[in-house]
C-alpha positions in Angstrom: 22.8 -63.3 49.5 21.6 -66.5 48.7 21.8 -68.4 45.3 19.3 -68.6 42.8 16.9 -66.0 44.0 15.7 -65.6 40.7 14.3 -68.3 38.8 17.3 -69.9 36.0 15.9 -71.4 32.9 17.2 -74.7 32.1 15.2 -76.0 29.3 11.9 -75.7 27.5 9.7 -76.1 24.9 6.8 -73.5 23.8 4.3 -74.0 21.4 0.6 -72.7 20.5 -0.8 -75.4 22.1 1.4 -76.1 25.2 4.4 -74.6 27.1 7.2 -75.9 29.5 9.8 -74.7 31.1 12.5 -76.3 33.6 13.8 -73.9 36.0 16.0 -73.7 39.2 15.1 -71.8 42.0 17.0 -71.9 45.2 18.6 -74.9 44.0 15.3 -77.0 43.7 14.6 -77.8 39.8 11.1 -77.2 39.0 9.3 -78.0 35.7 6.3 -75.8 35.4 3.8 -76.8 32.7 1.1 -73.8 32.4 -2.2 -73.4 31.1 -1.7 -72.0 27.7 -5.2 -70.7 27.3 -4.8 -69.1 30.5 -1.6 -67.3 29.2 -2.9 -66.3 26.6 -6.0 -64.4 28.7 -3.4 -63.0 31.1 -1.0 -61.7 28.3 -2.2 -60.9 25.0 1.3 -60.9 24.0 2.0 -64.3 24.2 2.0 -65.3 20.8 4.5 -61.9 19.8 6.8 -63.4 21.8 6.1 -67.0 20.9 6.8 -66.0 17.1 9.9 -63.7 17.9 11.7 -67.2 19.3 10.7 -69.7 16.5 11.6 -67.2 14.1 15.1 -66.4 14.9 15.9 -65.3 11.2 14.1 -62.0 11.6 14.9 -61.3 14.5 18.4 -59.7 16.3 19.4 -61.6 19.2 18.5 -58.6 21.9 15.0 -59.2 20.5 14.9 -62.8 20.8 16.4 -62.9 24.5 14.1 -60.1 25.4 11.3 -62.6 24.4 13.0 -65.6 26.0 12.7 -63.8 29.0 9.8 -62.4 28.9 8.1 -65.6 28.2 9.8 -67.5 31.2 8.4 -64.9 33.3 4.8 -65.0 32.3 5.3 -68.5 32.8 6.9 -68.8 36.1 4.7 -65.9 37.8 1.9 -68.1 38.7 3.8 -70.6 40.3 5.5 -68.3 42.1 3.9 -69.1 45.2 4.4 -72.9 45.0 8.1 -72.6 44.1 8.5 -70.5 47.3 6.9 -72.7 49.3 8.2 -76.2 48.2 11.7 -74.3 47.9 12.2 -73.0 51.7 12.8 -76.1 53.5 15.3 -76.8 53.9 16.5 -73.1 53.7 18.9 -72.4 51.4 22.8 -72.4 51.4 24.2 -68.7 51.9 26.8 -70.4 49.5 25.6 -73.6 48.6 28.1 -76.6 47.3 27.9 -77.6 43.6 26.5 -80.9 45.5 23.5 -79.3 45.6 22.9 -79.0 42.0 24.1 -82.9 41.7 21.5 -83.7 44.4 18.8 -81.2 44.6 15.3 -81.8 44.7 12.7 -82.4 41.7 9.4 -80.9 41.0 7.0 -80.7 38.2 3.8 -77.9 38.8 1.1 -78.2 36.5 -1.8 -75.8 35.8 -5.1 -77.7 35.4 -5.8 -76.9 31.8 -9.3 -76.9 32.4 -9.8 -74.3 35.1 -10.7 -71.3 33.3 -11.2 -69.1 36.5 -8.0 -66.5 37.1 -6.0 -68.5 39.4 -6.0 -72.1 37.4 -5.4 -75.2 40.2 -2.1 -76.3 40.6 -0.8 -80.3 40.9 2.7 -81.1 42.5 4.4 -83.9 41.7 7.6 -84.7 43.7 10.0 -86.1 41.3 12.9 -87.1 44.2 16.5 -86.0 44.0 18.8 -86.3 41.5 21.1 -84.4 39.2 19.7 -81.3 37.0 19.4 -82.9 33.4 22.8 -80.9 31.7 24.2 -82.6 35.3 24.3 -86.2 34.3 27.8 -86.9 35.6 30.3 -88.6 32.7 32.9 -91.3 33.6 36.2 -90.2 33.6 38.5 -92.0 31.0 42.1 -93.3 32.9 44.0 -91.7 31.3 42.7 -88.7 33.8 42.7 -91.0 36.8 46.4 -89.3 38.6 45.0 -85.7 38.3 43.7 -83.8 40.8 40.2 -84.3 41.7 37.6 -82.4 44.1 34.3 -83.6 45.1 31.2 -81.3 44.7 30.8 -81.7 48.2 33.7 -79.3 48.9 33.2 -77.0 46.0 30.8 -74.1 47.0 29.4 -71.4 45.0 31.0 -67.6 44.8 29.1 -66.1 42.2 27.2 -66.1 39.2 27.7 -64.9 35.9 26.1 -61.4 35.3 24.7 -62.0 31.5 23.7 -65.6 32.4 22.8 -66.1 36.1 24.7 -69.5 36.4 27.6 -69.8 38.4 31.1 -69.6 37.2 32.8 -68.6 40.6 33.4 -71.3 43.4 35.4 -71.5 46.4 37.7 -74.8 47.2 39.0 -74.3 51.1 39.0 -70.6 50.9 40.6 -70.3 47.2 38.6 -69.0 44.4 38.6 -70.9 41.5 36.9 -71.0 37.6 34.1 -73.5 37.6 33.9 -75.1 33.7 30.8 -77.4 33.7 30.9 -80.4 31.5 27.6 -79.3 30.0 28.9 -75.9 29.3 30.7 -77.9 26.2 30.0 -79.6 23.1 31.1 -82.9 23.6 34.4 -83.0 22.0 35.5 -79.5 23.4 35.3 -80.8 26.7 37.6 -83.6 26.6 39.8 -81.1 24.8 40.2 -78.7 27.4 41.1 -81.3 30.0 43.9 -83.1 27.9 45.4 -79.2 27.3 45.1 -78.8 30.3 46.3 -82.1 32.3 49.3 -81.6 29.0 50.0 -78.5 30.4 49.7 -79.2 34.3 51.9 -82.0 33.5 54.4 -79.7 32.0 55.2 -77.6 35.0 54.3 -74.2 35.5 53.5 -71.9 32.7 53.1 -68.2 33.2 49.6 -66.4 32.5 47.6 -69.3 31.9 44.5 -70.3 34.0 45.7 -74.3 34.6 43.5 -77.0 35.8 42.9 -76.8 39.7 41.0 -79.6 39.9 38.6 -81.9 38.5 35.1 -81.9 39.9 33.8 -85.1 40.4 30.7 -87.1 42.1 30.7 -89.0 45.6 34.7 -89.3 45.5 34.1 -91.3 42.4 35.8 -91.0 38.8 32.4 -89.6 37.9 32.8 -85.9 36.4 30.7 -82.9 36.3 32.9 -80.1 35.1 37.0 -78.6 35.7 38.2 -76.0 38.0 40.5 -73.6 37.1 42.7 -70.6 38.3 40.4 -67.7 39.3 41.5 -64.5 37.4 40.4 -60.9 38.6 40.2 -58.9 35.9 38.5 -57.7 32.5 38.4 -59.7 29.5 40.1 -58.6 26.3 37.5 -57.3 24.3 36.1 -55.2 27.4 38.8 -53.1 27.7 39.3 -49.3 26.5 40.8 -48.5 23.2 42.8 -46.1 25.0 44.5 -49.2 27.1 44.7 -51.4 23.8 47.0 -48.5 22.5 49.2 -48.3 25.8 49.4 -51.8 26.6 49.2 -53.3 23.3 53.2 -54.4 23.0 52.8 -55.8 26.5 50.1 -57.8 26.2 51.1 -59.4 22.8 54.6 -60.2 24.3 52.9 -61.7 27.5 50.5 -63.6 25.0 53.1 -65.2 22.5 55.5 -66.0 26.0 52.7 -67.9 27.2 52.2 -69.3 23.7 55.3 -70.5 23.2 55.3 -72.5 26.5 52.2 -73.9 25.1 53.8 -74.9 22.1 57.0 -76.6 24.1 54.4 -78.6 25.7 53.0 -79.5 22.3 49.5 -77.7 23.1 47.7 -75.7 20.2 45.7 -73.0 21.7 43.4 -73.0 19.3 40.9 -70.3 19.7 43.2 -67.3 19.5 39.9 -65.0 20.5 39.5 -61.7 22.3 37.6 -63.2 24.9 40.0 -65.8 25.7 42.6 -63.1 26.9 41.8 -61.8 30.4 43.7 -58.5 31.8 44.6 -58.8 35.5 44.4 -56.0 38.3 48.3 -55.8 37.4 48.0 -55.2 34.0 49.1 -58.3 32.7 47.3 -60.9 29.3 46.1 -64.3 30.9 44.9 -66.7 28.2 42.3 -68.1 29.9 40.2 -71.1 27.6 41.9 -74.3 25.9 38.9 -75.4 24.4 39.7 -75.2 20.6 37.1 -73.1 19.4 35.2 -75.9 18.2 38.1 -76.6 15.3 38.7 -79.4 12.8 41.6 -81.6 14.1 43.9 -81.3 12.1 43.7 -77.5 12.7 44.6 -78.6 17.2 47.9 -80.8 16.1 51.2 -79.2 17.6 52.7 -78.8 13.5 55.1 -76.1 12.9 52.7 -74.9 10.2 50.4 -74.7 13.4 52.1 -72.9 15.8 53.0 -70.5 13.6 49.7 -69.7 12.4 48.7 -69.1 15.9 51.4 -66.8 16.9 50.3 -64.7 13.8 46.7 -64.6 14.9 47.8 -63.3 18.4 49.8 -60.5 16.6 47.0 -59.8 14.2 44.4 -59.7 16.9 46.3 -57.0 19.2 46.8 -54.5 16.2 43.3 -55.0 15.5 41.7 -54.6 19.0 44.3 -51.2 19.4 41.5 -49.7 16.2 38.4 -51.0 18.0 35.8 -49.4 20.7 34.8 -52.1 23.1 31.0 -52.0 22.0 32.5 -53.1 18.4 35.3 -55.5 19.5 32.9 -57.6 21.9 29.1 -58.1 22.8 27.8 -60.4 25.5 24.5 -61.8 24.9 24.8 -63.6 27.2 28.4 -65.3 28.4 30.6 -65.3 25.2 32.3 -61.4 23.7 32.6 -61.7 19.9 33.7 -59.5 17.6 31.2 -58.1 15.4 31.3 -59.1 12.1 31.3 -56.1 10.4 34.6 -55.6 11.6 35.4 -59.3 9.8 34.6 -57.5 6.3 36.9 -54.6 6.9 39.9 -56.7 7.9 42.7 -57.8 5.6 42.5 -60.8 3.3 44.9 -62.6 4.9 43.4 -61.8 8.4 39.9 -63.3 7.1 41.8 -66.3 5.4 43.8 -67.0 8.8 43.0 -70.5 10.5 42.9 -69.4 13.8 41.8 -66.0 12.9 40.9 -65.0 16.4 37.1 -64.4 15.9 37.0 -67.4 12.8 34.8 -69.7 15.1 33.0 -67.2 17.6 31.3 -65.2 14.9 27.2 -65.0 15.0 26.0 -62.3 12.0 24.0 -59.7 12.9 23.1 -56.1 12.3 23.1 -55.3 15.7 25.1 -57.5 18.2 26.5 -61.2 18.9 25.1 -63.8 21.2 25.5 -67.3 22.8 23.2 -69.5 23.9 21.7 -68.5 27.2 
């Protein structure tokens, strides 16, 4: 099956008066710049959906993806044609390298705004190769320089996340391993994952952690695009049965604070102690999987005593929650990120709510209905 078959938004920008949308397709980046007047003939809904998105305050998220997506297809349909076309040759990868997405070809399609007959002209202009725009590769500081590193040329695409569409899955000679694109972050969170993680691959092995494979980087060069990271197979946290919270629970906790603590001997603060950070392996067994800090203050990621034992409350506090919780109240996915739903955060004890690294603290998104990250 090849990658990409369906068109993956990567930006845009909608208005009454114009629309735009970047997509890739078949790993060729396309941005598609419609006829608005012409959308509006072909859909009389346009403007619903139009509203439902710039008015996110009365709206649930399932609403506002459902118009998000909606939208991109109206939009994309009449270049469908074009983006086949422009897309075939050469044909694509069956599993394409991540160099393809570094190097892939540019397009911008634009309906002539003037054509009022039911199939508006279309003008192509070839915008050459480069990377996608969330691609731009970052320069790697020294300090980095004697970990491993992997060039996109050898990293090829296993699979793609089911609530997003964008890959998450590679394959580096025949091992499967967690792709973590730098763009996936917010700036700081980044840099903060790969120094707990170089910390921690520096330490030695540590039990039930997903460790830092590799880094991904440009042309052999100390330019970098993202981390790699041990593949896990299994079911995250918040996904599994209550019934399995209740059996497992002692387990996983003790697997989670073991982990934890050699963490904590390597002077690393978790830092987003989070139901969707703990994966459950085919063997039964708690994997913390993300270092990234949850987007917390510093002074909340130094390795104090007053710290670590915060966090190893948090991972106590969030297992005798979870063992109370169905899945469809302990975690929603949007689109890539389970949350807890917050009004389980109302019902908890004080000193839960009050925590620091209350597991959820950072994650949460109010709603009536459900939780959701960007897609």
């Amino acid at each position: 099956m090849n990658t990409f078959t369906q068109p993956l938004e990567l930006d845009s920008d909608y208005s009454n008066e114009n629309a735009q949308i970047t997509v890739l397709f078949r790993n060729t980046q396309f941005t598609l710049e419609p006829s608005t007047t012409h959308l509006k003939s072909t859909d009389p809904h346009y403007n619903d959906h139009l509203n439902t998105i710039k008015s996110p305050e009365k709206h649930t998220p399932t609403q506002i993806q459902e118009s998000r997506k909606a939208l991109q297809n109206m939009i994309t349909a009449p270049f469908a044609n074009s983006m086949d076309s422009l897309s075939n040759y050469p044909i694509p990868d069956q599993q394409p390298t991540l160099e393809r997405l570094v190097k892939c070809k540019k397009y911008n399609l634009r309906q002539d705004p003037h054509d009022n007959s039911k199939d508006p002209k279309i003008y192509i202009r070839n915008d050459n190769d480069g990377p996608l725009p969330s691609w731009a590769p970052a320069t790697l500081p020294e300090q980095y320089h004697d970990l491993p590193k992997i060039d996109v040329s050898e990293i090829r695409v296993r699979g793609c996340s089911p609530e997003s569409s964008w890959l998450y899955k590679t394959e580096v000679n025949g091992e499967a391993i967690i792709f973590k694109p730098l763009f996936d972050f917010k700036e700081p969170e980044f840099w903060r994952e790969l120094d707990a993680l170089a910390q921690a691959y520096k330490f030695g092995s540590i039990d039930r952690l997903s460790r830092l494979r590799g880094i991904a980087t440009v042309n052999a060069s100390r330019n970098v695009v993202g981390l790699l990271t041990t593949w896990v197979d299994g079911t995250k946290l918040c996904d599994t049965d209550k019934s399995e919270r209740q059996a497992y629970s002692e387990k996983w906790t003790d697997q989670v604070l073991s982990t934890l603590h050699n963490l904590h001997k390597s002077d690393i603060i978790w830092g987003d102690v989070n139901a969707h950070n703990v994966l459950i392996d085919q063997q039964n067994n708690a994997w913390i999987i993300d270092l990234d800090g949850g987007s917390r203050p510093d002074h909340q990621l130094q390795p104090s005593e007053a710290n670590k034992d915060a966090e190893r409350q948090a991972v106590r506090e969030m297992f005798a929650t979870l063992k109370e919780l169905l899945p469809k109240e302990s975690g929603t996915s949007g689109s890539q990120t389970p949350l807890l739903h917050s009004s389980h955060l109302l019902n908890l004890p004080t000193p839960l709510r009050a925590s620091p690294f209350a597991f959820f603290a950072a994650r949460l998104r109010f709603d009536s209905a459900s939780a959701a990250k960007r897609p």
